[in-house]
VONUMI-404590 format. One record per residue: x, y negated, z of N, C-alpha, C in turn. Coordinates in pm, whole numbers, padded with zeros to 5 digits, always signed. Each point is the difference from the previous one (the first is absolute). Layout:
# residues N
XYZXYZXYZ;...
This chain:
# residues 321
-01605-02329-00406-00141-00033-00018-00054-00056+00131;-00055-00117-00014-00075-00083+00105-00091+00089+00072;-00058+00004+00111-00092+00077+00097-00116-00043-00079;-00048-00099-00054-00138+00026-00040-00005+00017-00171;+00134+00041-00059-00016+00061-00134-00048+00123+00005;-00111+00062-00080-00075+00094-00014+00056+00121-00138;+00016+00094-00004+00056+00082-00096-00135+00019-00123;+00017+00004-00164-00132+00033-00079-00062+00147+00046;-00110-00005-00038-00091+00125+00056+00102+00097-00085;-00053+00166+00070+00071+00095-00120-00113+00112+00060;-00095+00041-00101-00038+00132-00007+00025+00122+00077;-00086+00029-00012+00007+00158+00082+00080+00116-00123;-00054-00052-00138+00063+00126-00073+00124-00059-00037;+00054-00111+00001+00131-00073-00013+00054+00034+00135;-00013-00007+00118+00078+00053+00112+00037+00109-00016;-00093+00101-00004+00025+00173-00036+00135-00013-00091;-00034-00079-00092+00095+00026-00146+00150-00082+00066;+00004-00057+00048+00120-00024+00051+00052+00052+00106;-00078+00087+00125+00040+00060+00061+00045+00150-00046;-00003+00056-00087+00019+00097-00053+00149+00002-00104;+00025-00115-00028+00093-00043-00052+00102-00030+00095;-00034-00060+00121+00122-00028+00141+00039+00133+00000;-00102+00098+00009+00045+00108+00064+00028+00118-00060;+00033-00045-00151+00083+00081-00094+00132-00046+00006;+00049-00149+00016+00105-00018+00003+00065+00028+00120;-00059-00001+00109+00019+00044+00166+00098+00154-00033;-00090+00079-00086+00008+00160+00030+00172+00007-00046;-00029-00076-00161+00157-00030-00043+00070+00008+00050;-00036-00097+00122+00147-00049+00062+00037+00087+00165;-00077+00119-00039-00008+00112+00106-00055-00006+00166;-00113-00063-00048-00100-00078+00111-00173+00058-00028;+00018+00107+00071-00165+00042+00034-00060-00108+00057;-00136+00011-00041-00119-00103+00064-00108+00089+00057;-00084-00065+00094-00049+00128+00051-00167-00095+00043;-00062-00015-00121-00131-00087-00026-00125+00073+00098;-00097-00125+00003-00083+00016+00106-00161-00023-00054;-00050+00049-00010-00165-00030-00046-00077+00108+00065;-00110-00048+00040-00137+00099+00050-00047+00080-00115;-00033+00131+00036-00069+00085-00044-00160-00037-00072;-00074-00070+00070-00110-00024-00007-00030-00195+00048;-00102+00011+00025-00070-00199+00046+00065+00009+00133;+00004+00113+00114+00039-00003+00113+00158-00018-00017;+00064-00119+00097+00144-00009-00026+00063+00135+00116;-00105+00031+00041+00084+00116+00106-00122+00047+00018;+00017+00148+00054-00106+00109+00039+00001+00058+00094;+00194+00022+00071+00010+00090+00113+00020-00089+00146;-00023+00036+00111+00041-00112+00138+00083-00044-00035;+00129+00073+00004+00123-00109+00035+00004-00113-00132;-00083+00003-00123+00030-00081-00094-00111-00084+00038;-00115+00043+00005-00106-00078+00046+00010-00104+00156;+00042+00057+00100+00021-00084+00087+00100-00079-00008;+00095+00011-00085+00113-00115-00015-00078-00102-00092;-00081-00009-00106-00039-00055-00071-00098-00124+00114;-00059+00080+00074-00123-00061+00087+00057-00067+00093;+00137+00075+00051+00049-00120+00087+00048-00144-00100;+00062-00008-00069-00009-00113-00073-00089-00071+00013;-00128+00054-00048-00140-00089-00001-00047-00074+00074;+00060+00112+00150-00102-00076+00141+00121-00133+00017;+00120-00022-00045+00046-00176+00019-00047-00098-00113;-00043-00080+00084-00015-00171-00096+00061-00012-00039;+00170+00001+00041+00078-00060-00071+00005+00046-00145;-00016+00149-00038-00007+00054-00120-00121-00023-00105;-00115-00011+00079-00135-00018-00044+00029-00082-00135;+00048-00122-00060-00036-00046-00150+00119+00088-00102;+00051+00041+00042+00127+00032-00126-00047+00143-00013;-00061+00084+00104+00019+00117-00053-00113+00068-00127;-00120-00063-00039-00079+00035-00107+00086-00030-00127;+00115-00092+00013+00055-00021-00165+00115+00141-00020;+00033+00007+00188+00104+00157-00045-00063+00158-00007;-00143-00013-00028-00077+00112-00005+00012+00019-00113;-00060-00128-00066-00029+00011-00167+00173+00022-00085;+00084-00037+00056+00161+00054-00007+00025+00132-00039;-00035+00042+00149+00040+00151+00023-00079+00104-00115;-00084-00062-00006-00111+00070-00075+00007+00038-00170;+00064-00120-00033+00048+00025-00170+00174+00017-00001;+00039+00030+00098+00119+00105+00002+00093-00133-00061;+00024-00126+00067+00102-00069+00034+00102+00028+00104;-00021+00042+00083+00131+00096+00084+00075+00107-00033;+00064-00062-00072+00102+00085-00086+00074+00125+00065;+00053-00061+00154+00100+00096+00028-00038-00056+00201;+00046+00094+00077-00070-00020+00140+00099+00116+00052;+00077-00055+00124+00125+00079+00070-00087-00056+00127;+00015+00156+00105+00036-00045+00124+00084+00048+00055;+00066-00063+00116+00042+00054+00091+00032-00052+00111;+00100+00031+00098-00050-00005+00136-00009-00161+00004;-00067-00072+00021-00021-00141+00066+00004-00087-00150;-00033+00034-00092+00006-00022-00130-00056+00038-00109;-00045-00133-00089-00105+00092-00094+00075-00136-00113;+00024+00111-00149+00038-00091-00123-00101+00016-00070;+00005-00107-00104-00084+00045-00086+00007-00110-00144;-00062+00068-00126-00013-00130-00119-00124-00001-00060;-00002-00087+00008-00151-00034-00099-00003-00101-00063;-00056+00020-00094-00015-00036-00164-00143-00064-00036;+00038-00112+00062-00077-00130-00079+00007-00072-00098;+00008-00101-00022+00058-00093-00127+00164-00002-00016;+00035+00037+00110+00160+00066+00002+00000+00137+00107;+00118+00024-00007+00033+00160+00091+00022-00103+00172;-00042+00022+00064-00006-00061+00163+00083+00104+00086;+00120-00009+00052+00032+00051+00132-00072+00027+00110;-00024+00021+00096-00083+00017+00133+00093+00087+00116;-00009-00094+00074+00076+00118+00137-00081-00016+00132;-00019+00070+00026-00073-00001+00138+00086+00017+00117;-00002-00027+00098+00025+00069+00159-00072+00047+00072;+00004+00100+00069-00101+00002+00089+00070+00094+00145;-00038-00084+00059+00086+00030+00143-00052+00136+00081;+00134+00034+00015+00001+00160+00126-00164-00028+00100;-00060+00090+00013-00077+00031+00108+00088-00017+00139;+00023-00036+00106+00008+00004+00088+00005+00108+00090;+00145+00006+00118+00021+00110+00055-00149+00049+00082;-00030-00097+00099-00079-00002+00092-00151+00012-00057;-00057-00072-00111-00131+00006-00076-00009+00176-00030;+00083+00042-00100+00062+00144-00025-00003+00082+00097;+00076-00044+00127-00051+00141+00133-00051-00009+00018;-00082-00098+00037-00169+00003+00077-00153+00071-00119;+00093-00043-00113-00145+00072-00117+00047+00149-00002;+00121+00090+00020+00000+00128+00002-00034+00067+00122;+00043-00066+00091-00066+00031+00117-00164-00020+00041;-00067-00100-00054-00147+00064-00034-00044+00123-00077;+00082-00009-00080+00000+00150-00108-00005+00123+00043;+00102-00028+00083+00022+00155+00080-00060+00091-00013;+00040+00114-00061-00104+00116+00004-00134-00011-00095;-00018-00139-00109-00077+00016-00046-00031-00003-00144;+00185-00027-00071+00056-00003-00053+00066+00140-00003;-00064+00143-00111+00077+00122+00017+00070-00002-00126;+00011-00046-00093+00085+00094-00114+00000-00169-00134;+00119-00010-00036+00025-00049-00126-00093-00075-00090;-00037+00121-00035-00077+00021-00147-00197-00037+00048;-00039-00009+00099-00103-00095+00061+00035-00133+00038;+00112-00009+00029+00032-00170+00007+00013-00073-00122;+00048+00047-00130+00068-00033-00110-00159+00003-00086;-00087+00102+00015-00135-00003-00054-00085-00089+00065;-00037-00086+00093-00051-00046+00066-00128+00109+00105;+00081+00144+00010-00116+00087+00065+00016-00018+00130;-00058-00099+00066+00015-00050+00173-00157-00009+00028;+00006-00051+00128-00105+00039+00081-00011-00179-00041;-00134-00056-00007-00073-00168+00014+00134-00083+00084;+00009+00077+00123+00051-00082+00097+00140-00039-00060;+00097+00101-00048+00132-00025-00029+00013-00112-00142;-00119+00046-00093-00015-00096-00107-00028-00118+00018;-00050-00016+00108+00009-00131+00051+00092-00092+00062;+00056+00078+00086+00149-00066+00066+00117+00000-00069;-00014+00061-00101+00103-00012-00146-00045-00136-00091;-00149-00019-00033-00033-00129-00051-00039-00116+00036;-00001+00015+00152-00062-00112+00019+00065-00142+00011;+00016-00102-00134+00074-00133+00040+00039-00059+00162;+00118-00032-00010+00100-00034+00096+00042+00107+00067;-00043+00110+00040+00029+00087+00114-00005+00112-00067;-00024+00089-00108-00006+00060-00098+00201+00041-00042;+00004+00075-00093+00129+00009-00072+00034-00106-00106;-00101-00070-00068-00036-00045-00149+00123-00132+00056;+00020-00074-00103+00111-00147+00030-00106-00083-00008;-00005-00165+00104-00057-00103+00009+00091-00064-00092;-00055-00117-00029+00044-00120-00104+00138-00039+00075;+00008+00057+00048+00150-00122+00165+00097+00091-00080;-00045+00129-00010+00087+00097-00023+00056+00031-00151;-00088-00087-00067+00012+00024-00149+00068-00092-00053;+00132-00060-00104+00071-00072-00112+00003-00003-00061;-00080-00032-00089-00028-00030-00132+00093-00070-00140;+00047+00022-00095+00062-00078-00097-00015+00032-00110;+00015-00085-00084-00017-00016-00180+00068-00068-00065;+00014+00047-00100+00100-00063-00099-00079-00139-00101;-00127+00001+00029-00095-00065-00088+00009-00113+00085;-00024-00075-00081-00051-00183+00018-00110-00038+00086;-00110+00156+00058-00116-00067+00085+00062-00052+00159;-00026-00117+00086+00033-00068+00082-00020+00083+00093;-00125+00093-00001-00043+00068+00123+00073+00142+00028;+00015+00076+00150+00042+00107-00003-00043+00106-00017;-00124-00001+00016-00080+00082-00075-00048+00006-00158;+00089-00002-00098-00047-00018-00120-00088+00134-00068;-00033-00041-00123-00107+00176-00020+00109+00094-00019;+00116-00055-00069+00109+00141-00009+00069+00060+00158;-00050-00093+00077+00087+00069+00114-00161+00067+00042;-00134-00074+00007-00100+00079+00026-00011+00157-00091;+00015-00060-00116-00030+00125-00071+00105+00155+00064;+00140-00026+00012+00097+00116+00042-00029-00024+00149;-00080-00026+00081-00060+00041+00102-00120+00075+00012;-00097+00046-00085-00075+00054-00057+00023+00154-00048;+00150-00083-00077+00086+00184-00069+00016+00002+00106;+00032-00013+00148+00105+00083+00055-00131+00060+00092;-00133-00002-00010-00123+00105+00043-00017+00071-00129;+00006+00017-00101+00000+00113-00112+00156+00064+00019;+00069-00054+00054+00155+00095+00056-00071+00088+00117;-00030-00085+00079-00035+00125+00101-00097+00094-00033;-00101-00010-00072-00085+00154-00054+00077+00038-00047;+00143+00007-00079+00042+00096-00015+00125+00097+00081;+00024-00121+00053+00118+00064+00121+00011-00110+00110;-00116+00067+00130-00035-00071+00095+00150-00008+00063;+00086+00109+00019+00113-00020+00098+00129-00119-00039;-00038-00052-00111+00061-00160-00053-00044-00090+00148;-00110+00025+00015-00068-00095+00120+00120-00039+00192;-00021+00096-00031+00149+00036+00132+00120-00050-00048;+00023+00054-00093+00136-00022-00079+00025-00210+00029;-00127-00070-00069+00021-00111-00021-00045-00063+00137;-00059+00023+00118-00007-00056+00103+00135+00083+00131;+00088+00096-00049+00091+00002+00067+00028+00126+00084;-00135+00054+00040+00013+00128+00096-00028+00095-00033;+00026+00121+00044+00018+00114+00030-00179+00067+00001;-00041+00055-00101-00112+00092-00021+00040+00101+00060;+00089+00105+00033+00030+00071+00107+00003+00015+00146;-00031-00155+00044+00000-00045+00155-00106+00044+00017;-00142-00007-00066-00150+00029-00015-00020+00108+00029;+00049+00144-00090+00030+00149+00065+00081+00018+00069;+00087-00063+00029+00102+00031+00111-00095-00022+00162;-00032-00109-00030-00109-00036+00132-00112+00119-00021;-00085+00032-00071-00039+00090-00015-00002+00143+00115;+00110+00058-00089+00103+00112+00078+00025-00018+00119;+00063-00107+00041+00066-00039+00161-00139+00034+00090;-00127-00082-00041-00139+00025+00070-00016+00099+00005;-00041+00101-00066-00039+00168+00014+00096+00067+00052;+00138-00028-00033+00126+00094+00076-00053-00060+00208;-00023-00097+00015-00012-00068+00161-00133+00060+00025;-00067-00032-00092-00163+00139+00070+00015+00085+00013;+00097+00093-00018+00029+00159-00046+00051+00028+00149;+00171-00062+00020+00086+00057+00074+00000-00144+00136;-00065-00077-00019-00049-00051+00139-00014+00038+00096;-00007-00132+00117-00053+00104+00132-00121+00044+00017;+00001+00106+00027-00161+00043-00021-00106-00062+00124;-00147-00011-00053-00026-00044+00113-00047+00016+00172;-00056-00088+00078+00035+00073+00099-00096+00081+00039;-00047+00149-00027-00101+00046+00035+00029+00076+00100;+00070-00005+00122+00061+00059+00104-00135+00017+00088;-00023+00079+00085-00154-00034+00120+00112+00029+00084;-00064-00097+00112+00072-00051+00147-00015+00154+00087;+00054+00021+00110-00001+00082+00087-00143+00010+00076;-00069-00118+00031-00042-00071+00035-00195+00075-00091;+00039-00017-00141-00112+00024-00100-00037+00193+00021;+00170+00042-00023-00023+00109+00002-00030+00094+00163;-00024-00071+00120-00032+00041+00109-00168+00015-00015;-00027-00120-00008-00134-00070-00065-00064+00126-00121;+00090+00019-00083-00072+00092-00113-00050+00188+00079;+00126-00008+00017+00046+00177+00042-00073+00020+00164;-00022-00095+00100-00042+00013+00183+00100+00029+00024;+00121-00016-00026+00139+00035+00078+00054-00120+00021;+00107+00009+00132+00077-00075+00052+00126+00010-00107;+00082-00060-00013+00129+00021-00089+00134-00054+00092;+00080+00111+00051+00102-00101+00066+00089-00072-00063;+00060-00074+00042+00105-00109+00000+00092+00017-00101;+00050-00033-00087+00136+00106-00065+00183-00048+00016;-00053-00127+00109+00108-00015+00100+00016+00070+00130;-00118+00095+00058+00022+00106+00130+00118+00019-00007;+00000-00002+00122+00146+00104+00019-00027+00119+00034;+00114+00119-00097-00128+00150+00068+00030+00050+00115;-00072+00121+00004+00015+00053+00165+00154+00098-00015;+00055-00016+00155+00120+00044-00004+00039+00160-00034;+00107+00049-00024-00001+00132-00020+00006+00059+00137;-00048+00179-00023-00021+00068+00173+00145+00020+00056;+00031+00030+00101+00128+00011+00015+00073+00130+00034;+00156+00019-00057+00015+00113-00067+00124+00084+00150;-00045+00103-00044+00099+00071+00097+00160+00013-00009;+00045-00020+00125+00199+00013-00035+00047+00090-00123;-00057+00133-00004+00054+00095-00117-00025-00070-00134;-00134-00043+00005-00053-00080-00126+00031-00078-00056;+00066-00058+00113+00064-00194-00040+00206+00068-00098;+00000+00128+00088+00134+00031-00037+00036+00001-00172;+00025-00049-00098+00025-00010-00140-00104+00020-00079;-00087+00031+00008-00100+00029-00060+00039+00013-00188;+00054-00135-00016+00052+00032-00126+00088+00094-00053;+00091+00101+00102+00062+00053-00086-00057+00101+00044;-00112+00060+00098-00051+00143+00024-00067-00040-00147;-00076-00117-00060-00025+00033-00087-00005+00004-00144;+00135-00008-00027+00128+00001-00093-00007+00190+00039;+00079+00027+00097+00010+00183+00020-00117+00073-00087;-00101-00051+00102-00139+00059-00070-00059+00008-00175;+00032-00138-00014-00009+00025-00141+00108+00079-00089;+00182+00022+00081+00015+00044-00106+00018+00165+00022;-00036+00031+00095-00071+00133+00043-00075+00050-00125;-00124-00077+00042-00118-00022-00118+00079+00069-00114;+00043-00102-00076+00063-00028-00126+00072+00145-00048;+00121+00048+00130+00031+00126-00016-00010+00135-00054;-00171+00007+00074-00098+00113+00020+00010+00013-00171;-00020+00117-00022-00013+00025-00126-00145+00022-00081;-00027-00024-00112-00155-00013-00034-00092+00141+00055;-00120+00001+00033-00078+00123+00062-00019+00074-00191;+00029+00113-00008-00017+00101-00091-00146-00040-00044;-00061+00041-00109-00114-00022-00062-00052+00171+00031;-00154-00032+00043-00071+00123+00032-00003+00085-00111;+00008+00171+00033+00038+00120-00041-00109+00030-00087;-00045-00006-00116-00073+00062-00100-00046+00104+00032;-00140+00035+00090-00063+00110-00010+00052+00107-00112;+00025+00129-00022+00047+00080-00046-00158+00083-00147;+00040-00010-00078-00062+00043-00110-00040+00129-00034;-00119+00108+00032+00001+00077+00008+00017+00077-00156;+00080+00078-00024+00018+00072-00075-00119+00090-00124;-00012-00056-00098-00140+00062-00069+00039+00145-00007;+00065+00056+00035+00013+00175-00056-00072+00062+00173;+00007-00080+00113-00040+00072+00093-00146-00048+00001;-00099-00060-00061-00075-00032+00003-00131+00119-00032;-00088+00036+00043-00094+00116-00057-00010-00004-00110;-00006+00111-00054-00099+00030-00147-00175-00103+00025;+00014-00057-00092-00207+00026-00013-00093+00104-00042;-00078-00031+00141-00122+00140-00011+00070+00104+00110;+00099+00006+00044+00039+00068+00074+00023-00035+00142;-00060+00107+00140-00003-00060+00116+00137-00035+00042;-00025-00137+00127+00191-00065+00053-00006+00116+00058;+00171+00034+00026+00003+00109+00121+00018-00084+00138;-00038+00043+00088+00028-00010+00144+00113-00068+00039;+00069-00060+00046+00030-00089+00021+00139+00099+00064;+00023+00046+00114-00024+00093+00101-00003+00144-00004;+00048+00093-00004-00016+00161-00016-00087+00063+00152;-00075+00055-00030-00057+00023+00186+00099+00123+00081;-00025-00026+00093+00102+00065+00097-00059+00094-00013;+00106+00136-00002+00028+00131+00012-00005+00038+00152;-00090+00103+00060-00045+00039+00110+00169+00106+00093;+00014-00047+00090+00148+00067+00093-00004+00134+00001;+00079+00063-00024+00003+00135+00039+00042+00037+00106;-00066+00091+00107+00056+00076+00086+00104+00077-00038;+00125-00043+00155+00110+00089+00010-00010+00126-00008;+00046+00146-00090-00029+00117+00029+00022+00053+00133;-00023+00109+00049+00001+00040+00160+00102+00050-00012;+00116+00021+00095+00120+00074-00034-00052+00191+00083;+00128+00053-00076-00021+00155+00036+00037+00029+00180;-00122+00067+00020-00005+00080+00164-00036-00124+00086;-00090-00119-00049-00009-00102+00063-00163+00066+00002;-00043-00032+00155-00138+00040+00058-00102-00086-00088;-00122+00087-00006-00108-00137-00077-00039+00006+00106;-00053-00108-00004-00080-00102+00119-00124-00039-00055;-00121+00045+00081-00131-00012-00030-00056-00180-00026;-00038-00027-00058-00020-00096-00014-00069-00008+00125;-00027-00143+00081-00098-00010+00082-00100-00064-00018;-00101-00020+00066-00144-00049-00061+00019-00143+00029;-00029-00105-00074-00009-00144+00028-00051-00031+00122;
């Protein structure tokens, strides 16, 4: 078919009806399809589907083709929509079934370190990156055309199996469209098809807080200098050299180490000192009755008796004091 032969119109409920029919005979022949249509008027609802959609928008080059692949996507002509890494298939069902393959080129080593390394630390967990739960700033350096994650037109290849001249036709617009209703439902396709590592993001993460943690701490040292200043003291040197030892006598200087080696094992020898003697427990049976006086302690002394006088021995007058 000549470039400016045109295919007859075909319906929206005649497309349906033949796409439904491709993709009964597809299943036959043991070939899942894995179809693409919006939920609602919005072709996407969540960031990562929404900002892929918008980056599209903001190029001219896309600007006329993409309103005919809205109205596409929309009555569920994208039959079937694969991605993967650096690659997107797809069929759609116009006046015939259309092939579509896309390319879309790796992100870049160097673009890639320098956007996780802004991240650093600000980027904590998965499941906020994959939801779009970030802070303004990161949602921005993730979308913003050219310098952003999203692919420029340089980066994008377009093809079709259809007769339109241009590379942007509505079936390749339209499965560019599905592939932002792909990402509301599984943003981590997004990585997958530009090449890198969604793990570098928390990994950088981690590396930042582990280097705040066990870093060098900082320098809050005060000078010798501060603390003389704080305290009214002088502080000496802690290169002095100290003062010499006194000096020791001949006996003194004699081994010293092994008088005191002897000494200790003298020491060591001695046998442990006995544990002090338990005051003694006085006996309850010698204890008084109650009500009855203590006795005396003491018996009182008994007065001396004079020697008897022996027999034929003179008495002797007492004499007067």
């Amino acid at each position: 078919m000549s470039w400016y032969s045109f295919r007859p119109y075909v319906s929206v409920a005649e497309r349906r009806r033949q796409a439904a029919k491709a993709a009964q005979k597809m299943a036959k022949g043991g070939r899942s399809l894995a179809p693409v249509q919006p939920a609602g008027r919005a072709i996407a609802t969540t960031f990562w589907g929404k900002s892929w959609c918008d980056n599209l928008e903001s190029y001219s080059d896309y600007a006329n083709r993409l309103p005919r692949g809205r109205s596409y996507i929309r009555n569920g002509s994208v039959i079937d929509l694969q991605i993967a890494a650096g690659k997107i298939t797809a069929l759609v069902q116009g006046s015939s079934l259309y092939k579509i393959g896309i390319e879309i080129s790796a992100l870049p080593k160097q673009p890639w370190t320098e956007f996780t390394s802004r991240c650093a630390g600000k980027v904590t967990n998965l499941l906020d990156l994959l939801q779009g739960r970030l802070s303004q700033e990161i949602l921005q350096e993730i979308s913003t055309p050219g310098r952003g994650l999203f692919p420029a037109p340089k980066e994008i290849k377009l093809s079709c199996s259809c007769p339109d001249w241009a590379d942007m036709c509505k079936h390749v617009a339209a499965v560019l469209y599905g592939v932002g209703v792909r990402l509301d439902e599984k943003p981590e396709l997004f990585f997958t098809l530009r090449g890198v590592d969604v793990q570098d993001l928390i990994t950088s993460a981690s590396v930042t807080a582990t280097t705040s943690l066990t870093g060098a701490p900082a320098d809050t040292a005060i000078a010798d200098a501060d603390l003389s200043a704080l305290f009214g003291v002088e502080l000496e040197a802690a290169s002095a050299a100290p003062a010499p030892p006194p000096p020791t006598t001949k006996a003194a200087a004699k081994s010293p180490v092994k008088r005191t080696a002897k000494s200790s094992a003298k020491s060591s020898a001695k046998p442990a000192a006995k544990p002090a003697a338990k005051p003694p427990v006085k006996s309850p049976a010698t204890a008084p009755a109650p009500g009855k006086p203590k006795p005396s302690a003491k018996p009182k002394a008994m007065a001396k008796k004079q020697p008897a006088p022996k027999a034929g021995a003179k008495k002797t007058k007492p004499t007067a004091p």
